[in-house]
N, C-alpha and C positions, 0 to 999 in steps of 0.2 A: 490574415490570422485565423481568421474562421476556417480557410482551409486545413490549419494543422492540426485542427481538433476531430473534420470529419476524418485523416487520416488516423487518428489514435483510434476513433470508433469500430473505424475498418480494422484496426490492430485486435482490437476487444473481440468483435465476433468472430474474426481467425483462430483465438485462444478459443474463444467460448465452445465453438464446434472440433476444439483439438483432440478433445477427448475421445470422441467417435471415428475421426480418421485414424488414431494410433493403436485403438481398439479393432477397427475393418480393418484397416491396410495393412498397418503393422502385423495385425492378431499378438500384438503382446497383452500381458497379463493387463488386467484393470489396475493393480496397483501399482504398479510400475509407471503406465500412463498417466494414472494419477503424480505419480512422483514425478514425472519430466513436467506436470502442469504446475503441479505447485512449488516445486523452487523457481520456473520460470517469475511465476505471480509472487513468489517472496522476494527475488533478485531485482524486480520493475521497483517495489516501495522500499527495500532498502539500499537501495541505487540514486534515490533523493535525496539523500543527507548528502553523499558526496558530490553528486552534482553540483547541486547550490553552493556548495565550500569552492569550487571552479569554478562557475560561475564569477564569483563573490571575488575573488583572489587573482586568477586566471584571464578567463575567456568572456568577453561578455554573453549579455542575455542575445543576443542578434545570431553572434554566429554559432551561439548551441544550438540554436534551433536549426539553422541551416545544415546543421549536423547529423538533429535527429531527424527532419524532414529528408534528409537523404536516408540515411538512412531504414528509414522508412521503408523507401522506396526499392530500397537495394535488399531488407532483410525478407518483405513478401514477395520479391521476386526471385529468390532464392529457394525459397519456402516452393515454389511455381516449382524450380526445377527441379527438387528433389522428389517430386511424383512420380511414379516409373513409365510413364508414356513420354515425359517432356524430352526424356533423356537417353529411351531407350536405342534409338538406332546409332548415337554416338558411343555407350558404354556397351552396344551386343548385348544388354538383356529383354526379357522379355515387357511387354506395356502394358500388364494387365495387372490390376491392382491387388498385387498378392505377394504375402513375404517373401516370396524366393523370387520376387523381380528387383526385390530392394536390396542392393549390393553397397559395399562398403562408401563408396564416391556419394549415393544420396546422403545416407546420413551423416557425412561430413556437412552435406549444403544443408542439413536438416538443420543441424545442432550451430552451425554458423549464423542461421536466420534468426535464430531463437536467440543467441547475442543478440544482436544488431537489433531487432525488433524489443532487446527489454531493456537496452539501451536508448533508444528511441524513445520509448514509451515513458523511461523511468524521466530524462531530460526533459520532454514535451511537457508532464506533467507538473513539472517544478517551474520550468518558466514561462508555460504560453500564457497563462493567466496575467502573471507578472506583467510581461513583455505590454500584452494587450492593453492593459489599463493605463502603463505609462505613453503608449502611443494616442489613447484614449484622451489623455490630459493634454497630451502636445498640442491635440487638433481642440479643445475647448480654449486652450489659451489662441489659439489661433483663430478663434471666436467662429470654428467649423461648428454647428450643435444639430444634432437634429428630434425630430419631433420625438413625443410620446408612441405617437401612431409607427413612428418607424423606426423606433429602437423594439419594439415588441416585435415588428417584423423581422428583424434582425435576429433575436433570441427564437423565434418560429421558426429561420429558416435556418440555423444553426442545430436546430434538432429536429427538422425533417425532410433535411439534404440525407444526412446519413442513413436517418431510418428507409428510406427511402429505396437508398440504395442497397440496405443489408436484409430485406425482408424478400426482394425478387434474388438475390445474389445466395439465401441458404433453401431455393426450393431447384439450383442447378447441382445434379448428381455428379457428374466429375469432379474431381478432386480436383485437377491441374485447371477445371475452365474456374471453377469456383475462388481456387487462389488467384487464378491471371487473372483476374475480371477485377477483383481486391487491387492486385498489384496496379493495373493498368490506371484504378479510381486514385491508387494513391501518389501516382507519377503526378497524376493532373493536378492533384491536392498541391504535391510538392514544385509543380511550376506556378499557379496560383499563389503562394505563398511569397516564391522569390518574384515573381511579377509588381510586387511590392517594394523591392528592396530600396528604391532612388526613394521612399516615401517616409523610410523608418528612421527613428534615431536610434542613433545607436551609442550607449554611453558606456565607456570605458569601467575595468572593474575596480571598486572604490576600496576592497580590503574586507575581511571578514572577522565578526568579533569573536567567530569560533578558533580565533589563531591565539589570542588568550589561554584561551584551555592549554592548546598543545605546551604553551611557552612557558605555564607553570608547571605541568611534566617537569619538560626538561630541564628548569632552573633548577627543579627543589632534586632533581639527580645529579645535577654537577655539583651542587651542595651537602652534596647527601652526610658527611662527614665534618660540616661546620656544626657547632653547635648552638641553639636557639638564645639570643641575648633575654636575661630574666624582665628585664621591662619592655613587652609589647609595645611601647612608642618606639621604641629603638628601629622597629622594621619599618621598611620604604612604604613611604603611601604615595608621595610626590603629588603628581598634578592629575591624579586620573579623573576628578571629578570636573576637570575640563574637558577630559577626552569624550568624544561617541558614544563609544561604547560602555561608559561610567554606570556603575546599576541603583546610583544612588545623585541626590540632587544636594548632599550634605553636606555642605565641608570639611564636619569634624570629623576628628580620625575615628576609623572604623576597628572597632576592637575585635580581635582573633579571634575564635570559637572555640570549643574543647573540641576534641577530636580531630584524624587526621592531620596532625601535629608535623608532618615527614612533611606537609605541603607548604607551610609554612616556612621553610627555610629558604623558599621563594621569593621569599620580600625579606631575608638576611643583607645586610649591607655589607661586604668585604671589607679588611680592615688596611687590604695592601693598595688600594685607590680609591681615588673622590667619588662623590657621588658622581659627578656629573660623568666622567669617563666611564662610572658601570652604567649608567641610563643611556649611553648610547646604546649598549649592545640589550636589546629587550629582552633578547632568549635565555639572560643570565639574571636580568633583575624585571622582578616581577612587585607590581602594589597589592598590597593586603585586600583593598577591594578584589582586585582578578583573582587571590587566593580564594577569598570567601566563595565568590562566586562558584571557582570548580567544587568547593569543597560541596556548596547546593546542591551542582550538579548531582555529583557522586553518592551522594546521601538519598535522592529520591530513585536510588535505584534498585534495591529490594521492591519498590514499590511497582517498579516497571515489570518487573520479572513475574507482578501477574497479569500484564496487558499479554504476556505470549499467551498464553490458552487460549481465550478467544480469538487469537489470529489462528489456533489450529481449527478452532470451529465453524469460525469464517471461511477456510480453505477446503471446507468440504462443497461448497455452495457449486462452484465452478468445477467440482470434478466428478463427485458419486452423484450428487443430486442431478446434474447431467446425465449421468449415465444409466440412472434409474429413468428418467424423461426420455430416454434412445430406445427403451425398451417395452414403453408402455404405449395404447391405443393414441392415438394421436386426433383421431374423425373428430368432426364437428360438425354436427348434422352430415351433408354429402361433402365437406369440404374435409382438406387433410391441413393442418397444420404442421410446425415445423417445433424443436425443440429452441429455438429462437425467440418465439414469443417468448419464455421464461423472462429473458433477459432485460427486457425494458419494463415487465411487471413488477421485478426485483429492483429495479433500479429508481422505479418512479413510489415503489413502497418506502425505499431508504430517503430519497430527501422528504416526502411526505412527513414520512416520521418524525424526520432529523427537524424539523419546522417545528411542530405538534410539539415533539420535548421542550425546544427551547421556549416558546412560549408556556407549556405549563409551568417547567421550572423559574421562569422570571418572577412568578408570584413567591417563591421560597427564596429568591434573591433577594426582595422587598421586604420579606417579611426581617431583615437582618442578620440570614443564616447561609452568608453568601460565600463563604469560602467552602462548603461543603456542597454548594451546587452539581461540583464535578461527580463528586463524592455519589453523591445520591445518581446521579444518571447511569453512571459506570455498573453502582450498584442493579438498576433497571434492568439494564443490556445486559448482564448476567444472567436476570431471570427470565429474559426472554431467550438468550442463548440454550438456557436449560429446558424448557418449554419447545424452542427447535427441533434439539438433540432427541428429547419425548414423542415430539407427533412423526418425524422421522422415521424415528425406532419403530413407532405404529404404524406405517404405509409400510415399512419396507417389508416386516413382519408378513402383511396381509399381500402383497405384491410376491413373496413367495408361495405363502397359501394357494393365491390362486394358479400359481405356474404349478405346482403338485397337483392342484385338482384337474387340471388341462396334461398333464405330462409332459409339460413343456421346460424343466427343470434341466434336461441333458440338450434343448435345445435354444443354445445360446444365442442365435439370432432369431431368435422366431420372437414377434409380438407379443404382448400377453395380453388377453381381453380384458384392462383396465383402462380404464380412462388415464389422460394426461395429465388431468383436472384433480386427482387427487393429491398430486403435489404441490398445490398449489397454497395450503394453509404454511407445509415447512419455508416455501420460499419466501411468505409472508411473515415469518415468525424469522425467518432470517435479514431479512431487510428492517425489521423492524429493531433486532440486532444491532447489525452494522451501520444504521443511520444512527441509534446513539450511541453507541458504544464509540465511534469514530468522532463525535459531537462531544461526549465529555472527555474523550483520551486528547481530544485537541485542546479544550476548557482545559484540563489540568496541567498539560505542558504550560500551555500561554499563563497561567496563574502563578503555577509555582515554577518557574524557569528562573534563573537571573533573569532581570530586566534586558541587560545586555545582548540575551540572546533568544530572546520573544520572535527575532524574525523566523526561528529553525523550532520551532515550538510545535510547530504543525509534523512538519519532518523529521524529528523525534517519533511522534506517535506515530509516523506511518511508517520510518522503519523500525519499532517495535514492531509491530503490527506484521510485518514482514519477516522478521526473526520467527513469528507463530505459525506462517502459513511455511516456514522451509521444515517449522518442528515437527509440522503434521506428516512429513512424511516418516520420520524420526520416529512417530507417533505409533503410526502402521507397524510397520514395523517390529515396535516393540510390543505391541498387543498382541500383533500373528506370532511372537516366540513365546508370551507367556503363555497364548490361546494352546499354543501346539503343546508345548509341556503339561498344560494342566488337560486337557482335554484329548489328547493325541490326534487334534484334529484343527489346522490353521485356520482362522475365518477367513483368512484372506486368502481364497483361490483362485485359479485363470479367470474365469469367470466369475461374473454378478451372482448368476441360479445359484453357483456352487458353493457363495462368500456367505457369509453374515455377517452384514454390515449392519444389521438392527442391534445384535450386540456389542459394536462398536460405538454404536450412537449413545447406546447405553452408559457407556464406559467414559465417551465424553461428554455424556450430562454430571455423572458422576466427579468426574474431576472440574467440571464446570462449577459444580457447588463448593466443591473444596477450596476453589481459586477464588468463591466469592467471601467462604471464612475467612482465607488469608488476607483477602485485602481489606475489609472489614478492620481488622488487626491493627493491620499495617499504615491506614491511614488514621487511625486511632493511637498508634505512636509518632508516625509524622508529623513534627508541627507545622500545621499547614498555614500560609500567608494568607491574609484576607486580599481578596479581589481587588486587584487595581482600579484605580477609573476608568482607564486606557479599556479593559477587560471589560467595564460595566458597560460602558459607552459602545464596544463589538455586541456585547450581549443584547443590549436595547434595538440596537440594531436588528440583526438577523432574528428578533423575534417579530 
C-alpha cells in the first residue's frame, strides 16, 4: 500500500515542475500553461465524487487501485515519450527541446498522460486510504500488531522514500531522463503494490446511499403531473428507518418541509397499485426521509457556491507562484537549490496549520457555540486567503521592479537577482489557507450533510474545491478581456516580465473579501444543524 502513495507523490512533483517544462519546451504563453495545469488539478478533486459512487456500486476498493496503480505507470510513461528526443528517430523530428520538434503525435501522448495520471491520481486518493485501514483491521483481528517504535518507522519511511527520491530526481536537466527516472520509480511502486495481492481482501461493492439522491430525481419526474395528496401522512415513508442509509433513528413520520414541493411527489403513492408492487421498483417510490434528505442536500448549495473562489486562489499556488520561483535567484550560500523545495514547505505549513485550528477551535466547541465551528474557520481561511493574495501582489510588484532596474524585463529567461526566499511568506500564507480552509469545508459537509451521506462529505468539498481551481482559469481570462477593454493593454502576456500578475492578485484579494461577505450572509440564513456526536467525537479526535 505504501507503494501507491510514493507513486501519487511521484505524480505531484511531475505536475509541480509542469509549469516550467510547458513554458521551456512548449514556449507557450504562461497562461495557457497555466490553464493545462489547473483543470488538470480541478479534474484529479472533482474526479473523487465519481470514483467513490463506483467504487461503492461498481468496482471494488482492490481493483481501483489496480487500476490507478497502472495507470500510473502507463500515464508517466507516456508523459516520457512525448519529449522530443524519446521519439524523435521514430516520428523524423528533430530531439532538441524546442517547439518545432513537438509535432502533432507528442501532444497526443501529452494530453493522453494527463488522463491517465488525473485518473490515477483522482482513484488513488479516494481509496488508498480507505483500502489501507481496512487491511489494517484485518491483520489486528488476526492479532498481527506491531510496536509503537515501528508504526512510527513506518509513517518515516512512508515520507522519506519519496522525498528521497524527488529531491535528486528535480536537480536532472533532461526532460525525458527526469520523467523516465519517475516512470521507471512508479513501475516499481506498481509491482510492490500487486506483490501484495494473495494478502489483501477484497470486499465486494455493498451499494451507495448517493443512489437515493438520484432515485428521487427521477421518481418526483415520472410523477411530475400527479398531484400532491393535502395530508402529508398520505406520502410513503415505509421502513426506511430500518434501512442503512436512514438519516434519522426515529420512527415517527417525518414531516415534509416547505419548499421544493416538485420533490415531494417522490414519496406520492399511486392509486392504480398496492403498495407493496410500487416498493419494489425504488426508482418510482421513494420515503419522505430520502426526499428530505435531497431537499438538505439542494438547499446548502448557495452556500457551496462560495467554497469556489478559494479553489480559484488555491489554484494559483502550483502555477504562477511556481513560475515566479523559476525565475528568481535560487543560491544558498554556494549551493543552488531547486524550485521543489517550495513544495514540501507548503505542504508541511497546511497540515501544521490544519492541526493548530482544530485544536484552537475545540475550545469554541466547548464553550457551546459548536455548530458555527465550520462557520468561523472558513471565515479564517478567507482572511488568510486575502492576506495571500496582498503579500503576492507585494513580491510580484517588487520582482518587476527589480527586472526594470536590471533591464531584464524583455529577457524572459534570464534570472532576476532576487532571492527565492521571498516567496516564501505568500507560500506560507497559502498553506496556512488551505490547511483550513480544507479543515472547515470538510467540518461543514460532515455536519450539515444528511447523516446518510457523511461518507461523501469530504468529497463534496474537494470537488467543490475543484470546480474553483478549473474556475481560475475562467478567471484569467475574464480579467485579461476586461484588463484589455479598460486599459488597452491585457495583463496577461506570453510572458511573466510582460503580465501583471500583481494586479491580478489584487483583483483576487478583492473578490476574496466579497466571497467572505456573501458567506457571512449566507450561513446567517442557513439554518445550521448542531454538531453531531459522531462530528464531536472526529473533532476530539484530530485535535
Amino acid at each position: 500500500m505504501a507503494a501507491l502513495l510514493w507513486a501519487d507523490c511521484l505524480a505531484q512533483f511531475v505536475m509541480w515542475t509542469m509549469m516550467e517544462y510547458l513554458t521551456e519546451v512548449w514556449k507557450i504563453s504562461v497562461v495557457h500553461a497555466a490553464g493545462i495545469v489547473n483543470i488538470f488539478s480541478g479534474l484529479v478533486l472533482v474526479l473523487q465524487l465519481p470514483m467513490q459512487y463506483l467504487v461503492d456500486t461498481i468496482i471494488s476498493k482492490y481493483w481501483m487501485l489496480v487500476f490507478s496503480s497502472l495507470a500510473y505507470s502507463v500515464g508517466i510513461g507516456l508523459l516520457t515519450m512525448s519529449t522530443p528526443p524519446v521519439l524523435a528517430g521514430f516520428v523524423g523530428t528533430c530531439s532538441e527541446y524546442k517547439p518545432e520538434c513537438i509535432v502533432e503525435g507528442h501532444k497526443i501522448l501529452f494530453y493522453a498522460a494527463l488522463g491517465l495520471l488525473a485518473f490515477a491520481s483522482s482513484s488513488c486518493s479516494v481509496e488508498s486510504t480507505e483500502f489501507a485501514e481496512e487491511q489494517l483491521e484485518i491483520a489486528i483481528n488476526e492479532h498481527i500488531s506491531l510496536s509503537l517504535i515501528q508504526r512510527e518507522f513506518f509513517k518515516l519511511l512512508l515520507f522519506m522514500v519519496p522525498v528521497a527520491a524527488i529531491i535528486p530526481i528535480s536537480y536532472i536537466k533532461p526532460w525525458n531522463l527526469r520523467f523516465g527516472v519517475s516512470a521507471i520509480c512508479t513501475v516499481i511502486a506498481t509491482l510492490l503494490f500487486l506483490s501484495g495481492t494473495c494478502t489483501y481482501e477484497n470486499k465486494e461493492p455493498e451499494g451507495s446511499p448517493l443512489t437515493s439522491v438520484f432515485r428521487v430525481f427521477v421518481a418526483s419526474t415520472t410523477k411530475l403531473f400527479y398531484r400532491l395528496p393535502s395530508d402529508a401522512s398520505e406520502l410513503y415513508e415505509g421502513n426506511d428507518n430500518d434501512d442503512s442509509f436512514s438519516d434519522s433513528d426515529d420512527s415517527s413520520f417525518v414531516q415534509p418541509t416547505c419548499g421544493l414541493g416538485c420533490l415531494d411527489k417522490a414519496a406520492v403513492i399511486l392509486p392504480n397499485g398496492t403498495i407493496e408492487q410500487q416498493e419494489t421498483n425504488r426508482w418510482r417510490l421513494c420515503s419522505v426521509t430520502e426526499v428530505e434528505e435531497t431537499k438538505r442536500l439542494l438547499r446548502m448549495i448557495p452556500i457551496c457556491l462560495t467554497f469556489i473562489i478559494p479553489g480559484v486562489v488555491s489554484s494559483i499556488g502550483n502555477t504562477y507562484f511556481v513560475e515566479q520561483a523559476d525565475l528568481l535567484n535560487k543560491k544558498v550560500g554556494n549551493l543552488k537549490a531547486t524550485t521543489v523545495i517550495l513544495l514540501p514547505y507548503y505542504n508541511n505549513v497546511n497540515k501544521r496549520v490544519a492541526k493548530m485550528y482544530t485544536g484552537c477551535l475545540l475550545l469554541f466547541a466547548l464553550m457551546g457555540r459548536k455548530k458555527y465551528v465550520h462557520v468561523v474557520g472558513f471565515a479564517i481561511s478567507m482572511v488568510a486567503a486575502i492576506l495571500c493574495c496582498i503579500t503576492a501582489a507585494m513580491v510580484e510588484n517588487r520582482r518587476l521592479d527589480v527586472a526594470r532596474s536590471h533591464g531584464l524585463i524583455d529577457k524572459p529567461d534570464a534570472e532576476i537577482p532576487m532571492s527565492l526566499f521571498w516567496l516564501l511568506p505568500q507560500f506560507f500564507l497559502l498553506g496556512c489557507f488551505d490547511g483550513i480552509r480544507e479543515k472547515s469545508i470538510d467540518d461543514f459537509f460532515t455536519d450539515q450533510c444528511p447523516r446518510s451521506l457523511s461518507k461523501y462529505a469530504t468529497l463534496f468539498s474537494t470537488a467543490v474545491t475543484g470546480l474553483g481551481v478549473i474556475g481560475g482559469v475562467l478567471s484569467v481570462y475574464l480579467v485579461g478581456i476586461i484588463s484589455e477593454s479598460k486599459r488597452k493593454n491585457n495583463w496577461f502576456q506570453f510572458t511573466l516580465n510582460h503580465s501583471r500578475l500583481d494586479n491580478y492578485y489584487w483583483v483576487l484579494a478583492a473578490f476574496t473579501a466579497a466571497n467572505l461577505a456573501a458567506y457571512i450572509i449566507l450561513a446567517m440564513l442557513l439554518p445550521l444543524r448542531d454538531a453531531s456526536s459522531e462530528f464531536l467525537e472526529n473533532f476530539l479526535e484530530d485535535a
